[in-house]
C-alpha positions in Angstrom: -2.5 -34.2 21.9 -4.9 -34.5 19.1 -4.2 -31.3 16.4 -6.1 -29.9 14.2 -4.2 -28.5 11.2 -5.3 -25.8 8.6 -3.2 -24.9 5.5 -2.9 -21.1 3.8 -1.5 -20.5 1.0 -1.5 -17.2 0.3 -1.3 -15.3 -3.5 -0.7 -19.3 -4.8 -1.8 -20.7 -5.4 -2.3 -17.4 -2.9 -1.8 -22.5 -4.2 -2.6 -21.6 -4.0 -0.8 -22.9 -3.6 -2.4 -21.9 -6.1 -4.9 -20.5 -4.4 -5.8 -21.0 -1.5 -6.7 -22.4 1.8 -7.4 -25.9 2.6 -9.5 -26.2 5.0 -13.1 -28.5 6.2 -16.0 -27.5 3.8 -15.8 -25.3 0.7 -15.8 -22.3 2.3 -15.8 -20.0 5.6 -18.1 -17.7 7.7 -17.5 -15.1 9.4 -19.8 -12.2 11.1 -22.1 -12.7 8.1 -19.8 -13.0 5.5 -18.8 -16.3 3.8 -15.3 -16.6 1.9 -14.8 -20.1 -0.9 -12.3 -21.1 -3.3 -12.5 -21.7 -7.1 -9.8 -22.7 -9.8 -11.0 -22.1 -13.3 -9.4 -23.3 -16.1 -8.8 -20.3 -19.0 -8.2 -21.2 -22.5 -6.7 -18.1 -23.8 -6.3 -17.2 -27.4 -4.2 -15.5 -29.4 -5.3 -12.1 -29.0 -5.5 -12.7 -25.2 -8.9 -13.3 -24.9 -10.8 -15.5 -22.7 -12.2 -17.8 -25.1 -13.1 -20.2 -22.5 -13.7 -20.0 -18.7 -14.2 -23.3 -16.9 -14.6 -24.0 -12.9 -12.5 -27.1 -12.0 -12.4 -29.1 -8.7 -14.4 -27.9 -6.1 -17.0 -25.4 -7.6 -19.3 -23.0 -5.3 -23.3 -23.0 -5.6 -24.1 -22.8 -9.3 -25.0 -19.3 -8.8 -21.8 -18.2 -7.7 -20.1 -20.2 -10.1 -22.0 -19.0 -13.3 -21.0 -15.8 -12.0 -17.5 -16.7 -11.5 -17.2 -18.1 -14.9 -18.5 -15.1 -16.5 -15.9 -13.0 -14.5 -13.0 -15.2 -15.6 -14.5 -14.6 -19.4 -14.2 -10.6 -19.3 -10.3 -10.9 -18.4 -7.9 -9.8 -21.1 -4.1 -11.2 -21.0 -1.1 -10.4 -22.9 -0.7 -11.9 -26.3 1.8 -15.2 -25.6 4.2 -15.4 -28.3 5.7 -18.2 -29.9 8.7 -17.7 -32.4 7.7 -14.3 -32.7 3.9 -14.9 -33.5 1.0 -14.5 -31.1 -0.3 -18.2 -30.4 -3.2 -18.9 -27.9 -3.0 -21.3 -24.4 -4.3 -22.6 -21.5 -3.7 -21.6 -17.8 -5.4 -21.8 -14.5 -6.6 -19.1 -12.4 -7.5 -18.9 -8.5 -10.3 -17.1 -7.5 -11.6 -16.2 -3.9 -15.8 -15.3 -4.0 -16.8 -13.7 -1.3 -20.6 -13.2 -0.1 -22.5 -10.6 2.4 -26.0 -10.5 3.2 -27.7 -7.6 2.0 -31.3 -7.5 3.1 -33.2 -9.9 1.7 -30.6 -10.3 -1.5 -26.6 -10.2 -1.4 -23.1 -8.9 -2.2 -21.0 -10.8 -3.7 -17.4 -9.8 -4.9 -15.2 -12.4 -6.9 -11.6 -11.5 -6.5 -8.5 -12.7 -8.9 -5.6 -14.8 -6.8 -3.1 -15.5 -9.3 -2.8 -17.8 -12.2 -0.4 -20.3 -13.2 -0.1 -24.5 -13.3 -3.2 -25.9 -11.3 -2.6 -27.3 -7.9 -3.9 -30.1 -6.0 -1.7 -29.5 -2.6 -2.1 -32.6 -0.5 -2.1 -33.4 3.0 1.0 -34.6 4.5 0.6 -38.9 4.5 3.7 -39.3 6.8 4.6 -38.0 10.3 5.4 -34.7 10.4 8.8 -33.2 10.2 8.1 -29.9 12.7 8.4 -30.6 16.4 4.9 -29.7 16.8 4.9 -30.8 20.4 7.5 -28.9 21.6 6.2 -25.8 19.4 3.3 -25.8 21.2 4.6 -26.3 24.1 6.3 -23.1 23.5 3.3 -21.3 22.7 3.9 -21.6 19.0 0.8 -22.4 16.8 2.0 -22.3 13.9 4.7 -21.1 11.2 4.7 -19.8 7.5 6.9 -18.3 4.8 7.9 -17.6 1.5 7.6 -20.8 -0.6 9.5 -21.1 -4.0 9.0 -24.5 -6.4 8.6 -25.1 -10.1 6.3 -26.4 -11.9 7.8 -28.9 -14.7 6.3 -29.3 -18.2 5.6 -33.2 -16.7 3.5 -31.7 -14.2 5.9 -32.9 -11.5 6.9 -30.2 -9.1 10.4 -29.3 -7.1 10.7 -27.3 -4.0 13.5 -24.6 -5.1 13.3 -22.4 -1.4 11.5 -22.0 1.8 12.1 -19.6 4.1 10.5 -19.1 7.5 9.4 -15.3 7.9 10.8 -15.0 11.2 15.0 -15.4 11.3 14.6 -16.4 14.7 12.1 -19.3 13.7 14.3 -19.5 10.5 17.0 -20.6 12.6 15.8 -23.2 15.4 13.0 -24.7 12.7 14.7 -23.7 9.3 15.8 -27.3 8.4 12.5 -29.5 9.3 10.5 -26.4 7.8 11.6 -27.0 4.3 11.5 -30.9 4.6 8.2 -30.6 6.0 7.4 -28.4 2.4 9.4 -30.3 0.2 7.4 -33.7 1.1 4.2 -31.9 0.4 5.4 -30.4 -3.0 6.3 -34.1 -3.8 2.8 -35.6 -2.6 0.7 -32.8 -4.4 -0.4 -32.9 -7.8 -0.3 -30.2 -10.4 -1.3 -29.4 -14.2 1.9 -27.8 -16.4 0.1 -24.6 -18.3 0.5 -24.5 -22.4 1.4 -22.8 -24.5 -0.1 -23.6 -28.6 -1.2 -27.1 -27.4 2.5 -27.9 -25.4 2.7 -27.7 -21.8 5.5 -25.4 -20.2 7.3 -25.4 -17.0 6.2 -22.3 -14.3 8.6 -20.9 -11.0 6.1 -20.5 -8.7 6.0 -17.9 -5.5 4.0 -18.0 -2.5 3.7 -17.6 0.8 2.6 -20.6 2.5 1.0 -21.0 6.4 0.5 -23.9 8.5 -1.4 -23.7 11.9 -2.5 -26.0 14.3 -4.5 -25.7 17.4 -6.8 -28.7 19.7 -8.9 -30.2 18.0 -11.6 -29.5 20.0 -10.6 -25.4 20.6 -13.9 -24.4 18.5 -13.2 -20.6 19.6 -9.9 -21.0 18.1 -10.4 -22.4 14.5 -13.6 -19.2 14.5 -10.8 -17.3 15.0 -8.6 -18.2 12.3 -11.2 -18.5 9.8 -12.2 -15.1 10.7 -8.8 -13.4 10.3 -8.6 -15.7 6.7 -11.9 -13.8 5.7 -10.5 -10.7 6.9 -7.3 -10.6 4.9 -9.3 -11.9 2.0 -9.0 -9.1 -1.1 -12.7 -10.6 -2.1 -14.0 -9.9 1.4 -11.8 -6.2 1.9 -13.1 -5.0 -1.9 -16.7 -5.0 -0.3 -15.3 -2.1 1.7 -12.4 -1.1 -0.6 -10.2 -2.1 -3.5 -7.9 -5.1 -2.6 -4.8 -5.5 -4.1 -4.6 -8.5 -6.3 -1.5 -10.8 -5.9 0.3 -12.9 -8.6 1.4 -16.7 -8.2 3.3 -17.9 -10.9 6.8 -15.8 -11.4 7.5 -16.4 -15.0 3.8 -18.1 -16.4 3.8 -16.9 -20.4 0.3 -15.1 -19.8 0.3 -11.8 -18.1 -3.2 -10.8 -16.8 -3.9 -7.0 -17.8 -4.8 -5.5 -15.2 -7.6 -3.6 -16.7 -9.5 -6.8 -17.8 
């Protein structure tokens, strides 16, 4: 049976983990509304300003991201401090844009997802470690959890926990869960954050969701994408305030939340 696999990450970077999910195209529509992905890189300075906002990677229509950019820019974090003084950095921020027909013009709400070490989470090269077969044949179509790895100042990452939300799935899929996540921490690649011009190791926390269905079940992958843009914070502050979700446990910048 041919699968189709779509990854969430949730508050990370969320990948993620930062930020994200992967998925086919750079974005998803749903009932009008369309939900993409953007990591910016933020050179804070000493006084926790933005001095610099830049979209990395994957970047929206130039519209969007001008927008996004300036967004990123009107942030405030707290002062990082280094041997007692104030000293300015870099980190990198997930954002989720999400746009809604309006007429004959449109909504658009840009929603912060975290910051911390960038992420590049790759796609598992090797055969999987989850039975998917038998999963499905169980009527199981997919599995997530919470996700804990660090981020070293080398840029080279280490899967520290992962946890299957459900303690029944925990305990018949526990084991190939986490070698199934500690592969793809070790095939992804990720940028350490700095700190006065030396990068600095991050713990990370997310939750992370993989899913699978036919290849060919169209009806199936609307749905998904549809309950993605329906959980979005981007896509729910159109209606009401979402609440916004940090990714990296111990990064040395601290967004303020009034920023």
């Amino acid at each position: 049976m041919r699968l189709q696999t779509l990854v969430r990450a949730v508050g990370v970077l969320s990948l993620t983990m930062a930020a994200t999910v992967v998925a086919a195209g750079d974005g998803q529509e749903s009932q009008g509304a369309a939900l993409t992905y953007a990591t910016a890189r933020l050179e804070v300075d000493a006084t926790g300003k933005v001095a610099v906002a830049e979209l990395i990677g994957k970047k929206p229509h130039p519209i969007l991201a001008e927008r996004a950019e300036a967004v990123a820019r009107a942030w405030r974090f707290q002062p990082v401090l280094r041997d007692g003084k104030p000293v300015g950095g870099t980190t990198y921020a997930n954002m989720h844009i999400c746009v809604v027909p309006d007429g004959e013009g449109m909504r658009v709400a840009i929603d912060f997802a975290g910051n911390g070490p960038d992420s590049e989470w790759g796609r598992r090269k090797g055969s999987s470690e989850l039975p998917i077969g038998s999963m499905v044949g169980a009527g199981i179509f997919g599995l997530s959890g919470k996700v804990q790895y660090r981020v070293g100042a080398d840029g080279r990452a280490k899967l520290e926990s992962a946890t299957l939300s459900d303690p029944k799935l925990q305990s018949r899929y526990g084991v190939s869960w986490w070698r199934e996540l500690n592969n793809l921490v070790k095939e992804s690649r990720f940028k350490p954050e700095m700190v006065d011009g030396v990068p600095v190791a991050t713990r990370v926390e997310t939750v992370y969701e993989l899913r699978w269905l036919k290849s060919d079940d169209k009806k199936a992958a609307q749905a998904m994408n549809s309950e993605v843009i329906a959980e979005s914070n981007a896509c729910r502050s159109l209606r009401e305030n979402g609440v916004k979700a940090e990714v990296a446990l111990d990064s040395p910048f601290k967004r303020l939340t009034e920023g």
